[in-house]
Every structure is written in structure tokens, then in C-alpha cells.
C-alpha positions in Angstrom: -19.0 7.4 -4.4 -21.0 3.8 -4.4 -19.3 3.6 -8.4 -15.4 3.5 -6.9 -14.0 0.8 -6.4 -11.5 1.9 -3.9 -14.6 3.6 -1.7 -16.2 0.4 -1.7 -13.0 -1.5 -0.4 -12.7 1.6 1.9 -16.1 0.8 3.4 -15.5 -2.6 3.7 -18.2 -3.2 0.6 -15.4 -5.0 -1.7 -13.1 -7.7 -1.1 -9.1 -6.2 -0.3 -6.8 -7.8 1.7 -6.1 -4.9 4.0 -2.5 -4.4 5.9 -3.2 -1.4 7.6 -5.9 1.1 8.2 -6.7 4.2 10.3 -9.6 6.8 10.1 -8.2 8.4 7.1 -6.4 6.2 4.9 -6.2 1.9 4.2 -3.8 0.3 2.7 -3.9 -3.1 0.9 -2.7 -5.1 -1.4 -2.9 -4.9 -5.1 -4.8 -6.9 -7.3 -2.6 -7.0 -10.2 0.7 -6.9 -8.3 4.1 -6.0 -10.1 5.9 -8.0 -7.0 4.9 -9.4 -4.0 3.9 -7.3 -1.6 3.1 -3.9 -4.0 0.7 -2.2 -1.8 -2.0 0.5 -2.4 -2.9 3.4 0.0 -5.5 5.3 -0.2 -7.6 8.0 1.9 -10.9 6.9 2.7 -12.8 10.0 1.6 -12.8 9.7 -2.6 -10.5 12.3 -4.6 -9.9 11.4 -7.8 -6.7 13.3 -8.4 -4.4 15.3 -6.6 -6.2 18.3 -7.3 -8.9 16.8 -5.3 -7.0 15.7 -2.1 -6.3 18.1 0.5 -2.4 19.0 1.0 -2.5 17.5 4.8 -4.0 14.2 3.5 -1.7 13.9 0.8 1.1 14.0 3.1 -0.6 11.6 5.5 -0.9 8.9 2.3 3.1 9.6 1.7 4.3 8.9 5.3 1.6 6.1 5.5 3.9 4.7 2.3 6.9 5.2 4.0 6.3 3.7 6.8 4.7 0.8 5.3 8.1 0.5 2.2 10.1 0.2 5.6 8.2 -2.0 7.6 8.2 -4.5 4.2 11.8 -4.0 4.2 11.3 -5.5 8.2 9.0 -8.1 7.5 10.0 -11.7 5.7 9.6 -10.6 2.4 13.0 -8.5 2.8 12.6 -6.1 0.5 16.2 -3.6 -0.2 14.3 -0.6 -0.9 10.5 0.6 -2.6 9.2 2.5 -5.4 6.5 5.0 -4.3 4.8 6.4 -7.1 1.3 8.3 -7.4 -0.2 8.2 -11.1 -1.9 11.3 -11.3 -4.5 11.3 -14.3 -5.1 9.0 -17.5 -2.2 10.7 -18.6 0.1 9.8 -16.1 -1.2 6.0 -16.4 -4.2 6.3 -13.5 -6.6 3.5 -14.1 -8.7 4.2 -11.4 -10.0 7.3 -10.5 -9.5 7.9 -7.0 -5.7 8.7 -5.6 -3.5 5.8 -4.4 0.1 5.5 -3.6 2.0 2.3 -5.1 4.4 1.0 -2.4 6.7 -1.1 -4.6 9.0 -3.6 -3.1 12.2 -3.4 -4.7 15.2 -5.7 -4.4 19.2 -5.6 -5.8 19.2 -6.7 -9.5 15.7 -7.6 -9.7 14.6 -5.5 -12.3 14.1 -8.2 -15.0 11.5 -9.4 -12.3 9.8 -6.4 -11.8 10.1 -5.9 -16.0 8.0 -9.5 -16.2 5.8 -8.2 -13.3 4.7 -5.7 -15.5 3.3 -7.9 -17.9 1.9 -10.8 -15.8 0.3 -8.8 -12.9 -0.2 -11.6 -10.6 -1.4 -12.4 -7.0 1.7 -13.8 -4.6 -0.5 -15.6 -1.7 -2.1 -12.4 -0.5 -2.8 -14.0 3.0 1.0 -15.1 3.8 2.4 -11.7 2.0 -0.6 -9.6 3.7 0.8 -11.2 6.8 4.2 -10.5 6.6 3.5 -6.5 6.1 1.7 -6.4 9.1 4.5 -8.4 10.9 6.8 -5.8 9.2 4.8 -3.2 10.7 5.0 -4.5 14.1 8.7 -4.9 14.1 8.6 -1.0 13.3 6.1 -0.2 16.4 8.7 -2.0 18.4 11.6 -0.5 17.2 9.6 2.9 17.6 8.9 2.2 21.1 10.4 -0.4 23.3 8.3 -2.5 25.3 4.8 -1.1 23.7 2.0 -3.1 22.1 1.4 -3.6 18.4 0.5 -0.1 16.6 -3.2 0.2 16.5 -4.8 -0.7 13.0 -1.9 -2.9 12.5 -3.9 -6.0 12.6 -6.8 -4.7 10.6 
């Protein structure tokens, strides 16, 4: 799918600032971001909608998400919980045609923030807050296991 977008940053053919990746999925961060750190994952092999994603991928791109809304509630940008969400079809609000989970970071009372985030869509120094979700996501691998190195893909 040369025309996606999302294949192409999958491939490594468009500019992303990746904060995880595995043989399956990648997840990084978006564009037009509603807060610092909202994160897209994606699987690597194009679906456009649900209908086109196989049920075990599908859950693979959910506990990707989770995983990565609590390691950004680890990292520096403290988050206080996430909105997950999955825009399936123009109707739904999908702008681009391949699946992607939004991993929102959410804090207490922020919600006139997030409202303005809405409209502005704007980068928050995607190297430092790129950073941060990988640091969040090594403070997880260490919680998971004791004593063992950094997950792999985590510095992708």
C-alpha cells in the first residue's frame, strides 16, 4: 500500500517519531496531537478498517495501547489516565484509512486543554516527549521483571 501513509511510516519510508515497535505493530507519535504525548499504533500490515484487521491483531494493537497509556502514566509526562479510541470509518471521524489506536494522555481537570487541543493540533517537542514514552516503557519492563534489560523494541 505505497499510497498509505501509515505503511510508509511503517516501512520506515516517511518521517514518524517512533516510541515502540515490534514485528506487528509501531507506535508513534501524532502529527496533529490533542496533548503531549497522544500516540498512534498501528499494525504494520495495512487494514483500512476493522473489518479488515484480523481479531488477534486487533487485540495485539489494544494491549499495545495499554501498555503504552501506562507506561506514559510512568514516564515524566505523568499522565492520570488515557483515552484509547479507534475511529472506525469516515463516519466514525477516520481520516486515514488504515486502523490506528489513539492513546490519549489524560490528566485531572484538564479537559479545557484537551477541548483547545482539539482545535490547535500541535506538536509538543516530539524528541523530549518521544523520549519520555520510551523511558515510561522501560520503567514498566522493570517493574515487570526485576533485574532484566530494557524490553526489546523499546528504544526503536
Amino acid at each position: 500500500m505505497n499510497d498509505c501513509v501509515f505503511c510508509r511510516i511503517a516501512a520506515g519510508d516517511a518521517p514518524a517519531v517512533k516510541v515502540y515497535e515490534d514485528d506487528a505493530l509501531c507506535a508513534f507519535l501524532d502529527i496533529r496531537p490533542i496533548v503531549r504525548g497522544h500516540t498512534l499504533v498501528i499494525p504494520k500490515r495495512h487494514a483500512a478498517a476493522l473489518a479488515d484487521l484480523d481479531a488477534e491483531l486487533g487485540a495485539h494493537v489494544f494491549r499495545a495501547g495499554h501498555r503504552l497509556a501506562l507506561a506514559i502514566q510512568r514516564s515524566s509526562l505523568a499522565a492520570d489516565g488515557a483515552n484509547l479510541v479507534l475511529n472506525d470509518g469516515t463516519a466514525a471521524f477516520q481520516t486515514v484509512p488504515h486502523v490506528h489506536l489513539h492513546v490519549i494522555p489524560r490528566r485531572h481537570r484538564d479537559t479545557l486543554r484537551v477541548a483547545l487541543g482539539f482545535l490547535l493540533r500541535r506538536p509538543h517537542d516530539p524528541i523530549a516527549t518521544a523520549a519520555a514514552i520510551r523511558g515510561g516503557i522501560a520503567a514498566l519492563d522493570n517493574e515487570d521483571n526485576p533485574g532484566a534489560g530494557p524490553h526489546e523494541g523499546a528504544d526503536e
